[in-house]
C-alpha positions in Angstrom: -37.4 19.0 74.7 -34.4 21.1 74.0 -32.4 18.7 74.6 -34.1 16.2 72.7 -34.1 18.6 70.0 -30.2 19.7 70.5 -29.5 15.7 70.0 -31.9 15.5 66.8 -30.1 18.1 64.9 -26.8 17.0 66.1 -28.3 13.4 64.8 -29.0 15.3 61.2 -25.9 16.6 60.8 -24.0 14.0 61.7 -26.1 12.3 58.9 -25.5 15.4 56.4 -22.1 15.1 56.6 -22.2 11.2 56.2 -24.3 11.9 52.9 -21.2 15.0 52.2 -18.7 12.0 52.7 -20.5 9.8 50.5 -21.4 12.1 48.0 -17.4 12.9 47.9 -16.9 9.1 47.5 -18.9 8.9 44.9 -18.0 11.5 42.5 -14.1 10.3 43.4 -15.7 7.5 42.2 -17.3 8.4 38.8 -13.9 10.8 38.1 -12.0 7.6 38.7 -14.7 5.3 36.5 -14.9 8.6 33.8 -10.8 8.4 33.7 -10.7 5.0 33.4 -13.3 5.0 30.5 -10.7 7.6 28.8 -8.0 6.2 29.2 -9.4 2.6 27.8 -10.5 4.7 25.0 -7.5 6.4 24.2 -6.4 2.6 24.1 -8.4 1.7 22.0 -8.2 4.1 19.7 -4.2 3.1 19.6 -5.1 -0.5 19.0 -7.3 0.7 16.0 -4.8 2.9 14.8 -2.1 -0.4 15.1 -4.5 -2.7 13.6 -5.5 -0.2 10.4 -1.5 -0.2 9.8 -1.2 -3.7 10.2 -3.8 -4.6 7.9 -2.3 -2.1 5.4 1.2 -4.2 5.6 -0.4 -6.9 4.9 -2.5 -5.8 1.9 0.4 -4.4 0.5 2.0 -7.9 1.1 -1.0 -9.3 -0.9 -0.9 -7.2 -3.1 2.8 -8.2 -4.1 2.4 -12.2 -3.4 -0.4 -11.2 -6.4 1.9 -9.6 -8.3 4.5 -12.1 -8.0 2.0 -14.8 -8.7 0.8 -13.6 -11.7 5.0 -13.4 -13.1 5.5 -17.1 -12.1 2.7 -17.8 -14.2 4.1 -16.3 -16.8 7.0 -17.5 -16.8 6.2 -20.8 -16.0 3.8 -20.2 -19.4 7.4 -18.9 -20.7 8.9 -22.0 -19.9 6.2 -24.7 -20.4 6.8 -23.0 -24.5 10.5 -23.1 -24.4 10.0 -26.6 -23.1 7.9 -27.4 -26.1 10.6 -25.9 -28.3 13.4 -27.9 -27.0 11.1 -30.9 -27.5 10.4 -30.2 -31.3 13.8 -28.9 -32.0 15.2 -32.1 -30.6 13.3 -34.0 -32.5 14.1 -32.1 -35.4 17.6 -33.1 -34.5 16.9 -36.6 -34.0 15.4 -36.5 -37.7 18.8 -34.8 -39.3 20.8 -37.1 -37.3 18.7 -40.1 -38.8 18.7 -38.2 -42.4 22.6 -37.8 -42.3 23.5 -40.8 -41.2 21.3 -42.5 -44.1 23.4 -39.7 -46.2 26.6 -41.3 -45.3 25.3 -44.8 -45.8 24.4 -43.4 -49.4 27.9 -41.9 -50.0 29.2 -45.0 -48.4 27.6 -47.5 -50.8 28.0 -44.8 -53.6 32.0 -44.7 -53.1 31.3 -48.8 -52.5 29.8 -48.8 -56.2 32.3 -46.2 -57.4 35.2 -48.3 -56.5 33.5 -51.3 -57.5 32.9 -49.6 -60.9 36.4 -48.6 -61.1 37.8 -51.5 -61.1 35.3 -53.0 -64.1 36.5 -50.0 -66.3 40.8 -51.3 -64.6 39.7 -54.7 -65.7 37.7 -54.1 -68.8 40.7 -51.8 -69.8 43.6 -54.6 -69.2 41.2 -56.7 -70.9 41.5 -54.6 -73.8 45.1 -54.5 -73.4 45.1 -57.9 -73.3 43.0 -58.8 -76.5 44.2 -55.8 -78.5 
């Protein structure tokens, strides 16, 4: 019975230190798990931390394609008036154009008639040479 009993607790500890071993195991385990839970937090948080800065670039990008936006519009605004200008002002030209070039026809028919009324008065005047 001592024997029996010798081979019992032999038995036991043998399982105690089995249950030691894989105790050890175990909390090996749950450090490992623990670190690796750190580590993809400390990740994580760096990923954060890239994505806040990247999303801060690209407001500011926004931001200034806004910005930039709004001065095409007004120059395009700008330009769409100038562009109304030049339209008017050319056909303001156009008109002067028209209104000196009926001008000239005037002074053209006017020295036409001049000439013309020159030569009665030359004629009427050796006329009156000629009768007087």
């Amino acid at each position: 019975m001592e024997a029996e009993l010798r081979d019992t607790r032999k038995s036991l500890e043998h399982q105690v230190e089995e249950l030691r071993r894989t105790a050890e195991d175990h909390r090996f385990a749950l450090e490992q798990h623990a670190q690796g839970r750190q580590e993809a937090a400390s990740e994580a948080l760096l990923l954060r931390k890239q994505l806040d800065e990247k999303e801060m670039v690209l407001n500011t990008s926004l931001r200034d394609f806004r910005a930039r936006t709004e001065e095409l519009d007004h120059v395009l605004e700008e330009l769409s008036l100038h562009k109304h200008m030049f339209y008017t002002l050319q056909t303001h030209l156009a008109d002067a154009r028209q209104e000196v070039e009926e001008a000239e026809n005037r002074a053209a028919q006017a020295e036409a008639d001049a000439e013309t009324l020159e030569k009665a008065v030359l004629d009427t005047d050796e006329g009156l040479v000629a009768l007087g």
